[in-house]
N, C-alpha and C positions, 0 to 999 in steps of 0.2 A: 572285349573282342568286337572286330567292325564283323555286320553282316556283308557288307558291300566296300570295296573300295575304290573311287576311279583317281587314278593318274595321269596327268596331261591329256585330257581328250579334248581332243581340236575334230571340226568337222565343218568341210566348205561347201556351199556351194554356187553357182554359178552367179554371182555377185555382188557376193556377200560370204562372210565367215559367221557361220552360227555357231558354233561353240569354240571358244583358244583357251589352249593349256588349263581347262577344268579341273580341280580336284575336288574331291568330293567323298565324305566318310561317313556312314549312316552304321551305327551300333546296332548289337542283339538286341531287340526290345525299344529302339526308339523310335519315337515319334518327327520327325525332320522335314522343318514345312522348303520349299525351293521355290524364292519368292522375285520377280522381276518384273516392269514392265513387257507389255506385249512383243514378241519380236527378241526377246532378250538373250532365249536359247532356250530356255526350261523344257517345253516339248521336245525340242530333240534332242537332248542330253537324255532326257524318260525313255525316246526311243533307241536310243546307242544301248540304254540299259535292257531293256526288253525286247533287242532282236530285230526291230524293225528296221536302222538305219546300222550302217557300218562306220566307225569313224575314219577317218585319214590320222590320225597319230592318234596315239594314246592307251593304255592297259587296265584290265578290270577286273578285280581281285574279289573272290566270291566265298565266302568265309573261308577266307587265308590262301585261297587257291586262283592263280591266275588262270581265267576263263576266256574265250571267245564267245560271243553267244551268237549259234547262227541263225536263229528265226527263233517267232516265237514263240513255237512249239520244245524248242531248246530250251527257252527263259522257263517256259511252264512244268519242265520237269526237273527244273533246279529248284522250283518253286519261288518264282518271279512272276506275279499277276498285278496287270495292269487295267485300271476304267480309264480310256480313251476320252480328251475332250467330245472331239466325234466320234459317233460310238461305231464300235466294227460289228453289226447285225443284217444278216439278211431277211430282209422285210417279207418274203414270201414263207419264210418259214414262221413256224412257232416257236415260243419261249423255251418250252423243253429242247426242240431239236436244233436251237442256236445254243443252246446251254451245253447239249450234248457234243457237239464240234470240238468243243475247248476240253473236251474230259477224256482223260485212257478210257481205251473201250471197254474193261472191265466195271467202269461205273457208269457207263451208257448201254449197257447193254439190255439192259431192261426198265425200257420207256417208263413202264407204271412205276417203280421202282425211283426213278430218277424225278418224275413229276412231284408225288410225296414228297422228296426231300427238297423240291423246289417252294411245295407249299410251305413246308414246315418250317423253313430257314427263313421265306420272306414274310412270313407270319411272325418267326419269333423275333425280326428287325425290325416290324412294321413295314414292312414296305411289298406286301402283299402283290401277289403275281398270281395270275393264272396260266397256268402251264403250257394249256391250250390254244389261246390266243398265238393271231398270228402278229409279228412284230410288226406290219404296216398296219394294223388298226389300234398302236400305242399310242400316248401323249409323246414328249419328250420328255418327260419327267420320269412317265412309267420304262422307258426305253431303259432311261439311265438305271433303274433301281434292277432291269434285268441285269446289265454289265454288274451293277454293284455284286448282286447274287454270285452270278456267273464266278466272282471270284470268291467270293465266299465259301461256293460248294469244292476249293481247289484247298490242298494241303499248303497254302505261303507262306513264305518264309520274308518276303517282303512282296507288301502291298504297294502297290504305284496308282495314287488319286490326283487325275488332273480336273480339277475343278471338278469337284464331284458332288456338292452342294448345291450348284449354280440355279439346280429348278426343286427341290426340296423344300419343304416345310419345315417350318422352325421346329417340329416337333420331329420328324425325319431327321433333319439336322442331329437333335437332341440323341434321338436313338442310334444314329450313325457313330458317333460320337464314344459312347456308349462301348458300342459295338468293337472301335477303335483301340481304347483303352483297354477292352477283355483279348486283343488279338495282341496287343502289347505285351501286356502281361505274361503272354504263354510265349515269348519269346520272339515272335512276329515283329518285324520293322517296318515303317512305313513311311514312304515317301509322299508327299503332302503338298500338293499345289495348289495356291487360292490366292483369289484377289480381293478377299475377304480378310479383312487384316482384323478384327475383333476375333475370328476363330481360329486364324494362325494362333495370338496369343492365348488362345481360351485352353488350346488341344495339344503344341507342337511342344515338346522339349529344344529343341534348336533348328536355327534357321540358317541356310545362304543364300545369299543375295547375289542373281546377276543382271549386272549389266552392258549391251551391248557384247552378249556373247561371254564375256569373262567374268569369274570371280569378283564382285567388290565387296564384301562382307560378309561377316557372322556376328550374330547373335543369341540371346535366351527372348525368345519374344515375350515370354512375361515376365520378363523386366526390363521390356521395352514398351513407350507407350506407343497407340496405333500410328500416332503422327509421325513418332520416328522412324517406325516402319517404314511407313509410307515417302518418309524424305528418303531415305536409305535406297530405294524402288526407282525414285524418280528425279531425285534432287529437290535443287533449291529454288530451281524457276518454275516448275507448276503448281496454281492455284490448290489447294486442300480442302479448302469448303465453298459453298454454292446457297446464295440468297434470290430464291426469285420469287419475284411480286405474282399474287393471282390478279388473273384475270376473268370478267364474263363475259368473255364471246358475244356474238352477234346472232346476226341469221343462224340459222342451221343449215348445215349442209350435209350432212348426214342423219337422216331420218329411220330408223328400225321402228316398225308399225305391227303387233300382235303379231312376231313372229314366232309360229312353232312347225318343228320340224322334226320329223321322223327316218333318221337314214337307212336305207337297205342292209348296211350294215350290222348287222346283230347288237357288236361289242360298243358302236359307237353311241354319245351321250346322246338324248332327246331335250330338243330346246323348246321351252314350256311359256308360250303367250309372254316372248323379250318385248319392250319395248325401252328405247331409249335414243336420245340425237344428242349429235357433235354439231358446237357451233363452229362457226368461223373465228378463228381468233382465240381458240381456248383447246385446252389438252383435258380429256376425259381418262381417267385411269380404269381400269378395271382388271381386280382381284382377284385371286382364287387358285385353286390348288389343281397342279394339271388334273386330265380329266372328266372335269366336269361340265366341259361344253365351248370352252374356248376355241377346240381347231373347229369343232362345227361352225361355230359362228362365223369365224372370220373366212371359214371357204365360203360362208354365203354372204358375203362382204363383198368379196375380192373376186368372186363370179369363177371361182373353182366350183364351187355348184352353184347354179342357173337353178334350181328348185324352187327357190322362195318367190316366187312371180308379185304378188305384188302385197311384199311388204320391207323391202330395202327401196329408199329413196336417196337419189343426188340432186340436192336444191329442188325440192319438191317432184323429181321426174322418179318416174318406177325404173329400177336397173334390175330387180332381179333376175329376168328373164335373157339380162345382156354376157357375153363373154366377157374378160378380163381385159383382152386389149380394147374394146368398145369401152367399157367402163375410167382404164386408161385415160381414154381420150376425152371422156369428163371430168376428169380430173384426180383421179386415183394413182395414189403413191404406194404401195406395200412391201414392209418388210415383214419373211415370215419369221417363225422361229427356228426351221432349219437352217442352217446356214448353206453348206452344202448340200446339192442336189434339188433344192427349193429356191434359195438364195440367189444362189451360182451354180454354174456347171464349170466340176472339180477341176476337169482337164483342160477347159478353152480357158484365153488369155483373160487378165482384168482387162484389155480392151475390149475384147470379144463381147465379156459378162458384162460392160458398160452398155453395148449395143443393145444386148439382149432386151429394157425393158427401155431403156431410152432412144431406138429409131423411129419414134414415130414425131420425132422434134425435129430440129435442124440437122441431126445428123443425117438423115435422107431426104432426097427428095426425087419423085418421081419414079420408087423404086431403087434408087441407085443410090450407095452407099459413100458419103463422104467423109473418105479414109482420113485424110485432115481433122475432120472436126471430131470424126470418131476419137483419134489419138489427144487432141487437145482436149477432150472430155474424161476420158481416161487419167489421163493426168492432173489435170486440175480437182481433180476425187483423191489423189494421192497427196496432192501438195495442201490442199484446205482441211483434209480431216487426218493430215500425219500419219500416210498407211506406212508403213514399214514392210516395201518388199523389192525385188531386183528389179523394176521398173512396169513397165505396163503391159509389155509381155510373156509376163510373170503368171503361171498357170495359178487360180485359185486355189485348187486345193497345194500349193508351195507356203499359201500365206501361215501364221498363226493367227485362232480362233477370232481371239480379238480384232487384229489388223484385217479381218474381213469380214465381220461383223462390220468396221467403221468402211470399208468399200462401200459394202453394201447401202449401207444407210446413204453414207454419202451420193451413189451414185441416185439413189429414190429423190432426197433432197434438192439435189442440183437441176431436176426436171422441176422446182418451183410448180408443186401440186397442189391442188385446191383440197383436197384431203389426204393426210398420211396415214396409212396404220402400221403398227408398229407391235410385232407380240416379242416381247424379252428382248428390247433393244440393247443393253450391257449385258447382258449374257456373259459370262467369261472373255469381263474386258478388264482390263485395270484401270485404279482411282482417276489416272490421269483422262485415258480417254475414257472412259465414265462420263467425268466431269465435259467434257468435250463435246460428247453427243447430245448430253443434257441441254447444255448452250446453245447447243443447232437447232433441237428441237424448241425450246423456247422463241428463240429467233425465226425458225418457223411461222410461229403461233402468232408472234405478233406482227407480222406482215401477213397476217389474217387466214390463213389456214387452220382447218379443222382438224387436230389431229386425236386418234384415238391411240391408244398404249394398253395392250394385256401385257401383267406382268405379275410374277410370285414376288418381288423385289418390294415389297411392304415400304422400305425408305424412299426407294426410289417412284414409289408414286407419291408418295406425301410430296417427297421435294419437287415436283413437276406439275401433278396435275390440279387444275382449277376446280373439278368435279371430282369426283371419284364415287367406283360403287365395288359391288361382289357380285360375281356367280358362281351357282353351287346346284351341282345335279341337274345345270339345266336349265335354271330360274333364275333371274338376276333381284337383285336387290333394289331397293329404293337409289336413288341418285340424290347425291348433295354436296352441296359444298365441301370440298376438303376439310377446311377448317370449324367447319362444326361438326366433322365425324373423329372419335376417337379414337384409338389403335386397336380397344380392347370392341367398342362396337363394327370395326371394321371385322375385326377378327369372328364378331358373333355372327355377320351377314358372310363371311368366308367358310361357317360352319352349317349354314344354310335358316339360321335366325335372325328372320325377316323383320319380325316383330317387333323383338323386346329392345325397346333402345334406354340407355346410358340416361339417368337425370337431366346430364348436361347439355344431351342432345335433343331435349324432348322440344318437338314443337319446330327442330332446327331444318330436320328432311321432311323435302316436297317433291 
């Protein structure tokens, strides 16, 4: 018996068609990963299914029974729960009283009541929450594991995960997973989006593939290997693997000097005598599980907070005390980890959001804005990094995750900064552009920019960065060459083991 079944769903919109003549059949009990390049349709086909979008043709059969669904308060009492790429939380509130929105009011009805089984559910998954806390003083990691919760504590009958690994720990992973298979088992279906093709195969019983909106394939992904996948995703004209030479930088141009910092914040981490520099011409990685100090750091980077007075330097000058467009105009490039709302702003054009961090170049002068060069900027961000969208007056939040993810970078990039930072650059991107932005940012590095990179993506800093290190709790780790750190010593400086190093590495960090 299907728990779900969709029939011709087509869905337009202004130009472009994101989904044609879809079909789609996900069993009692199964696992069914929906795997495509960015832009392909996957999210809104998730949300035809869950209420949020309405399709223009097509029917959706809901164990045997044809359905409308009309919000997603309807999905949620058929028992259809969905984690959002970007997550639907409101930041002024707490974890419990975001939890409690999504629940009949009989299991909200008593806060103490509902907070308990908040503990005790993201205890028994790992992925520990306190109830308390207000969701603007999350990571995006901890954000995600509330959504995860969120649906957890809901009776589903089918789960909807879009990229829901993307900032997890391989051990989170492990127990999501886990978790997965126990919600199978009891009947539960689930629908599985990733651009993670080793956990496609590792988790999913079967998979479809679209592209460009439609249907082109099925298979058993473990008995598929990832490469096929990944042709299946993208075809036969993008590269699948990535060789790049290290490099060791030059000058520094990003100096962090004995920085510790205590925010007002209660929940937020305390950063414990950092020190570490980006040179010119090399990519420094750093690791670690959200959390642990990473937004702190880079607000006092990026001149979101002005506190650290004088222990951030650009090319030996003090910036801490500088705002973020000041800092800009030294040569500061950032992309955050939000995408929306940090990134971009949801509702203005990708012209607009090109403006936003790039007028202080050619595209003004004297105050006055040149709409020309604004639009040729905009565009030329769509044509070099392949955004997939209705053109450049295309609201951001129209894009998928990925194709603005690559906006964004691109439009950072394209201002040729004397430093980039970059926290979760492929964040829920696919192999292709993965590969793509990897490329930029190398190319970057070698026309002498400093670039830094926070990221959970353990592969993806081996393959890029020239240095690499950890912070944990606050404290970062020794610095060293890539290649004389190991996966399993990275992973000891990721668990806050400073110390002990690896044989092979003895004698290797300085």
């Amino acid at each position: 018996m299907n728990q779900i079944e969709l029939n011709n769903i087509t869905k337009r919109y202004p130009g472009c068609v994101a989904n044609q003549s879809v079909d789609l059949k996900v069993a009692v009990g199964e696992i069914h990963a929906l795997l495509g390049e960015n832009g392909a349709g996957k999210s809104t086909l998730m949300k035809i299914i869950y209420g949020v979008v309405k399709p223009d043709k097509g029917t959706m059969r809901w164990q045997g029974k044809t359905v409308s669904v009309k919000g997603p308060a309807h999905a949620r009492d058929l028992g259809i729960g969905m984690v959002f790429q970007h997550f639907s939380l409101f930041e002024t509130l707490t974890v419990a009283e975001n939890i409690a929105l999504s629940l009949p009011k009989a299991e909200s009805a008593s806060m103490d009541l509902l907070k308990q089984r908040i503990i005790d559910v993201s205890e028994h998954y790992g992925m520990k929450l306190d109830p308390n806390r207000y969701v603007h003083t999350l990571s995006i990691g901890e954000q995600q594991r509330v959504e995860i919760v969120r649906c957890l504590l809901q009776d589903v009958k089918l789960l909807i995960l879009d990229e829901p690994t993307s900032v997890l720990t391989p051990q989170e992973v492990e127990t999501l997973f886990k978790t997965l298979h126990l919600l199978s088992d009891e009947g539960c279906s689930i629908l599985f989006i990733s651009h993670k093709l080793d956990e496609v195969r590792a988790l999913c019983d079967h998979a479809t593939i679209l592209k460009s909106g439609q249907v082109s394939g099925h298979c058993i992904p473990s008995e598929t290997t990832t490469e096929e996948l990944a042709r299946l995703m993208v075809g036969d004209d993008t590269p699948l693997t990535e060789d790049y030479k290290k490099a060791e930088g030059d000058e520094a141009f990003l100096s962090i000097v004995d920085l510790s910092h205590q925010s007002d914040d209660p929940f937020a981490c305390t950063l414990k005598n950092i020190s570490f520099e980006v040179k010119a011409g090399e990519i420094l990685g750093i690791a670690g599980v959200a959390g642990n100090g990473q937004e702190e750091l880079l607000n006092l980077i990026s001149g979101e907070d002005t506190s650290a007075k004088e222990s951030v330097f650009f090319a030996k000058k003090a910036v801490g005390n500088l705002t973020p467009e000041k800092r800009r105009i030294l040569g500061l490039g950032f992309v955050p980890e939000e995408r929306l709302g940090r990134g971009a702003v949801p509702d203005m054009s990708l012209q607009d959001n090109g403006l936003l961090t790039g007028y202080q170049g050619e595209l003004t002068k004297n105050g006055i804005i040149n709409t020309g060069k604004v639009k040729a900027f905009a565009q030329n961000i769509l044509e070099r990094f392949n955004v997939k969208a209705a053109g450049i007056h295309a609201q951001a939040k129209s894009l998928s995750g990925g194709n603005l993810q690559k906006y964004i970078i691109g439009r950072e990039i394209l201002q040729d900064p004397k430093l980039l930072v970059c926290s979760h650059p492929t964040w829920g991107v696919d192999i292709g552009a993965a590969i793509l932005i990897r490329h930029e940012l190398i190319k970057l590095r070698d026309e002498g920019c400093a670039v830094l990179v926070v990221s959970e993506d353990i592969d993806e800093l081996y393959s890029i960065s020239d240095r690499i290190c950890a912070i944990c709790d606050g404290e970062l780790s020794p610095v060293a060459p890539t290649h004389d750190v190991s996966i399993n010593q990275l992973g000891m400086w990721m668990a806050g083991d400073f110390h002990a190093l690896n044989n092979e590495n003895e004698g290797a960090v300085k």
